[in-house]
N, C-alpha and C positions, 0 to 999 in steps of 0.2 A: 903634165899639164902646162900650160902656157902661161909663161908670167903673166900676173895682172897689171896692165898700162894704168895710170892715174893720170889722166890727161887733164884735170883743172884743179886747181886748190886755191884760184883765190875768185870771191865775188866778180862778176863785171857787171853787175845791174843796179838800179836806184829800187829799192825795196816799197820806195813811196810809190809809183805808178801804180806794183801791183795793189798795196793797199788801197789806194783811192776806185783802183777796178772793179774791185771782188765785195769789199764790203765782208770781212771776215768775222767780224764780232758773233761770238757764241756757234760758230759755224765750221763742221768737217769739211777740211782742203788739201784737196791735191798737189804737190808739189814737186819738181823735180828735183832732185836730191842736188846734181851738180858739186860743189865743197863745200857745198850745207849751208852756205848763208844765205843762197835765196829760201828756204825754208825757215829757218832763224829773223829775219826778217821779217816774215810773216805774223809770228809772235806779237808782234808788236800792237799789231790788228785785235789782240784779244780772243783769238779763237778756240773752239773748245777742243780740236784735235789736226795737227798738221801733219798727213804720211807725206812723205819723202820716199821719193818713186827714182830707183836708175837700174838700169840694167847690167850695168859694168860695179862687179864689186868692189873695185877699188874706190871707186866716187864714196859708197856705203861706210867703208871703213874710215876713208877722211870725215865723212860725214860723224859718224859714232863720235870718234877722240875728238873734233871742236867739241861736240853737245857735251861732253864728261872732262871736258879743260875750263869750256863755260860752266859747268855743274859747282866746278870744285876751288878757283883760280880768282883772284878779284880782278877786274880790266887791266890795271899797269903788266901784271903777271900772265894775263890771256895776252898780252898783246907779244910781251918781249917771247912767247913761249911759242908762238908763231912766226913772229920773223917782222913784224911792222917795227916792232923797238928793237933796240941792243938787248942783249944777251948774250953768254957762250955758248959755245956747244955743249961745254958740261952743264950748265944750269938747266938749259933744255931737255939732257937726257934725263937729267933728274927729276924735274918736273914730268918727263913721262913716265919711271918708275912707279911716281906716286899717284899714276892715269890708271897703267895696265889692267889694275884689278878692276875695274871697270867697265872693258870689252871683254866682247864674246870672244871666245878661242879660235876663229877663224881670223879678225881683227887683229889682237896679238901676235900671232903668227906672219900675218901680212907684214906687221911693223917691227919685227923681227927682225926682216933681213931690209931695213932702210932707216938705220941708223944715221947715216948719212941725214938721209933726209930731215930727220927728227933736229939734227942739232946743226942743220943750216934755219930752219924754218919751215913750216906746216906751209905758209902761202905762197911759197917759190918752188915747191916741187914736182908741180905738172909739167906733165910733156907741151901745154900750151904755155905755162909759164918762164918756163925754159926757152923757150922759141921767144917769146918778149923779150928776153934778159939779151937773148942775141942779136935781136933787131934794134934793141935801143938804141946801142950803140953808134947804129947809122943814121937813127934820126937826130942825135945829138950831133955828128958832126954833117950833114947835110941840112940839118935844121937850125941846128940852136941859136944863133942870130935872130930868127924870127921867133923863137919859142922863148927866148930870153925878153923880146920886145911886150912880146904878147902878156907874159908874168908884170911886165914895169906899169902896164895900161894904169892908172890912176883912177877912171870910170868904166862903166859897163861901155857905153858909148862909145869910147875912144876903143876900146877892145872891139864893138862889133867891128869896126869900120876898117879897123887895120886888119881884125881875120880876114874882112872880105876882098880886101885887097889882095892879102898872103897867098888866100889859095885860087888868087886866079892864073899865080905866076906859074908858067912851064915847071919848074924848078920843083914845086912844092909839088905841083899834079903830077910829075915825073916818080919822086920820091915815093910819093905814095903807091902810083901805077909798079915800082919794081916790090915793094912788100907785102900789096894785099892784091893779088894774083894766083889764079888754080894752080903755080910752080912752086911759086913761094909757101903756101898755104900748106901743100903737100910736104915739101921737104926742108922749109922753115919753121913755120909756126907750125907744123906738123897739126893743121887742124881741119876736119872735114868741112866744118862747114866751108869753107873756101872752095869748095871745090865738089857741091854736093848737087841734086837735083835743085830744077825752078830757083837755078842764083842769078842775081844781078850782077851788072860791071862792079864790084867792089871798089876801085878807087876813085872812081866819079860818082857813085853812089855817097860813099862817107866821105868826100870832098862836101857835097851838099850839106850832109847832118853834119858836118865838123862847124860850118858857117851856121849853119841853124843856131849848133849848142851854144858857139861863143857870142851870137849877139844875145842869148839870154842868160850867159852863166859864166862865171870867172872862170879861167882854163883848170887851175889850183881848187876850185870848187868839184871836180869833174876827175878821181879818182882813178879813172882808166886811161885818164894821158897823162895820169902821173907815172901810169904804170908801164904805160909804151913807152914813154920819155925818158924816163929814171930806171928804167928795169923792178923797181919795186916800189913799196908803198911809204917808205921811211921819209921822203919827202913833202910827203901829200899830206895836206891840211885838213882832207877829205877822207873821211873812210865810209865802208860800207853803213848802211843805217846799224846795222845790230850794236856796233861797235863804238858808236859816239860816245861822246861820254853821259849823256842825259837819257840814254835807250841802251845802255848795256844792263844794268842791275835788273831793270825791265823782261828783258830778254833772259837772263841768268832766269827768274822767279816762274818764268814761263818754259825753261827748255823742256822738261819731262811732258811737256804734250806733245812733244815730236815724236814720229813712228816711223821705224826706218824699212822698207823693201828693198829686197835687189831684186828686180823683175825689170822687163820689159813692159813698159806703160802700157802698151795697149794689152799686154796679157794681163798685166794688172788690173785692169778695166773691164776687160771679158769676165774675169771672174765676181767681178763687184754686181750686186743685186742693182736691179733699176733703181733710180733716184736716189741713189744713195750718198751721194758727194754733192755738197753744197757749194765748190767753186774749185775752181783749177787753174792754177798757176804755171802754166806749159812754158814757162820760158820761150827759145827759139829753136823748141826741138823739130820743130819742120826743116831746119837746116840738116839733122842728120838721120830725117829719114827719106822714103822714096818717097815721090808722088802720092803710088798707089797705096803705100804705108799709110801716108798723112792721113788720106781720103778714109780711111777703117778708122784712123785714130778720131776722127771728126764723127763719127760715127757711133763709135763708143762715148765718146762724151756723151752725143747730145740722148745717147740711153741712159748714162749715169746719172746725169746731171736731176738734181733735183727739181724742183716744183718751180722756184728763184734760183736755180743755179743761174752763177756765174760765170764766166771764161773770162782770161788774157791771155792773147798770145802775143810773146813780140818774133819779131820778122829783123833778123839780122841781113847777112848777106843772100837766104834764100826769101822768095815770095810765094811760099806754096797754096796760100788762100788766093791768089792770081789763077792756078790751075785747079782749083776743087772746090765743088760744088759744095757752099755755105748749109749747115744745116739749117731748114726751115724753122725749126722753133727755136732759134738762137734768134733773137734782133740784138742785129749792128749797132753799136752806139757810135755814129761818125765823131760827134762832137767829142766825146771822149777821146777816142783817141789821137783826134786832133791836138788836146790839149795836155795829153800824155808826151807827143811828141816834142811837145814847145818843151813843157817841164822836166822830162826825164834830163839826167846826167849822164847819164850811159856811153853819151853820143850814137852812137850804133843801129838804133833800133828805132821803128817805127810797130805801130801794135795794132790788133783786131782785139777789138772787147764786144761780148754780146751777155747777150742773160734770156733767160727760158721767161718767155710773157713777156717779153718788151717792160719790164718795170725797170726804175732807176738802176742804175747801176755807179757803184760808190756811197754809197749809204753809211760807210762803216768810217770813212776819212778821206781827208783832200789831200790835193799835192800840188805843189806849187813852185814857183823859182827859187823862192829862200824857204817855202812850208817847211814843217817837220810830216815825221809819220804821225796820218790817224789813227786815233784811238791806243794812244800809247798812256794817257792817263790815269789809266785803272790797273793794278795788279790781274 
């Protein structure tokens, strides 16, 4: 059998857009498993059941051991046992001794032979996180003059004005053009979607969304160019929503409504009875399927999707709602995601949100430049 790759372990999404999307209170959702905290994040929304859907079991297994580290672990200890704080490599193995008994036997067995991995940190183990930790480097020394500036900004203001400056220089649109490219993507960041069906020019693309995010967000508010910048997250003032500190015990009190699949979404979906799933959190997996993949997966929603189901999808480097025919009973919410765009931190991602009826969409919480997540106030 072929080793199983782990290609992500840490977030790179703002967990508030999808909340504000879907409107999850008291509602079964879909979500893509990914290193588990776009699902964990969802918690937050209040919902009464999250599957977390990946085809690759290694995604499955990272997923499992956060949800039974958050089970078990108060935050200082979830965080140093991951790799955001200090810690040793013994205290981490240790702290997963006292995990184990908690995964299934195909999980233990996985984490077996990546001890390694265990007592560097849970969040720096992906083959995509790996490829950051390599790229930093060069944005630090082809950047950091301006990335040093852009941190000293005193105002939002003064921060828009000099992003838009920064990236109009050759210099910065160069840097960018040699890392987020079909070569580099490949044999760097080692990540498909760089390099997958219906993708845009990637570095004139998030040249655009880099200038969006920083005139409405502080660079250090914005978690993923802490991560590009720094190689990790020990810098960063920002962490994924589950993990704040005012939405962790939250998320702790909630994780046992997570459900984990290893399946391929759309089989997972063939087999779900009509109407069965009240909202779906697709992430940007139109980046790593085909066209013609998508067009089925679009499909299968809009048979799943309940009465008010909900969708989001974000749109990274591909645009595959560009080439596939929208389902009819989904209505588009422009505005939303209009305003998903201005507010998400992600930088990266622009989104398609619909809902079955044309009714509101967002019901359950807002999101905003400084919001929190909705409907985090209730156990």
């Amino acid at each position: 059998m072929a080793e199983l790759v782990l290609q992500y372990s840490c977030c790179n999404e703002d967990a508030r857009s999808e909340l504000a999307a879907l409107g999850v209170r008291g509602r079964r959702v879909l979500s893509i498993a990914a290193a588990g905290e776009r699902a964990f994040g969802l918690l937050l929304g209040d919902p009464r059941e999250v599957v977390a859907v990946d085809r690759n079991p290694a995604q499955i297994h990272l997923a499992r051991l956060k949800a039974a580290a958050i089970a078990r672990l108060e935050r200082a200890a979830y965080l140093g046992f991951v790799g955001i704080r200090d810690a040793s490599g013994t205290d981490r193995l240790a702290t997963y001794r006292k995990l184990e008994s908690e995964l299934p036997d195909d999980a233990r067995q996985f984490w077996a032979g990546r001890q390694g991995d265990l007592e560097r940190g849970l969040l720096f183990s992906g083959r995509t996180e790996v490829g950051i930790a390599r790229a930093a480097p060069v944005f630090r020394l082809l950047l950091g003059s301006h990335v040093a500036r852009l941190r000293a900004c005193k105002t939002q203001g003064e921060q828009a004005e000099l992003a838009r400056s920064m990236l109009r220089r050759r210099r910065v649109r160069a840097v960018l053009a040699l890392i987020f490219n079909p070569i580099s993507g490949r044999f760097l960041l080692r990540d498909r979607v760089y390099y997958g069906d219906a993708r845009r020019d990637a570095a004139s693309y998030l040249q655009d969304r880099m200038v969006e995010t920083l005139e409405h967000h502080r660079f250090d508010d914005c978690f993923i160019l802490s991560l590009f910048f720094d190689g990790d997250l020990r810098k960063s003032r920002a962490l994924p929503e589950d993990l704040t500190e005012d939405n962790y015990t939250l998320v702790q009190r909630r994780i046992g409504r997570v459900r984990f699949e290893t399946s391929c979404v759309i089989k997972y979906l063939e087999r779900q009875p009509a109407a069965s799933v009240d909202a779906f959190s697709l992430s940007d997996l139109g980046g790593y399927l085909s066209v013609p993949e998508f067009r089925v997966l679009l499909g299968q929603v809009e048979r799943v999707a309940s009465a008010d189901g909900a969708v989001c999808i974000r749109e990274y480097i591909s645009q595959p709602t560009q080439r596939v025919p929208w389902p009819a009973s989904l209505t588009r919410d422009h505005a939303l995601e209009r305003r998903l765009q201005v507010a998400d931190r992600s930088v990266g991602c622009t989104f398609v949100c619909g809902r079955k009826g044309g009714g509101g969409v967002g019901v359950g919480g807002g999101v905003g430049a400084s919001g929190g997540a909705g409907g985090a106030a209730q156990a």
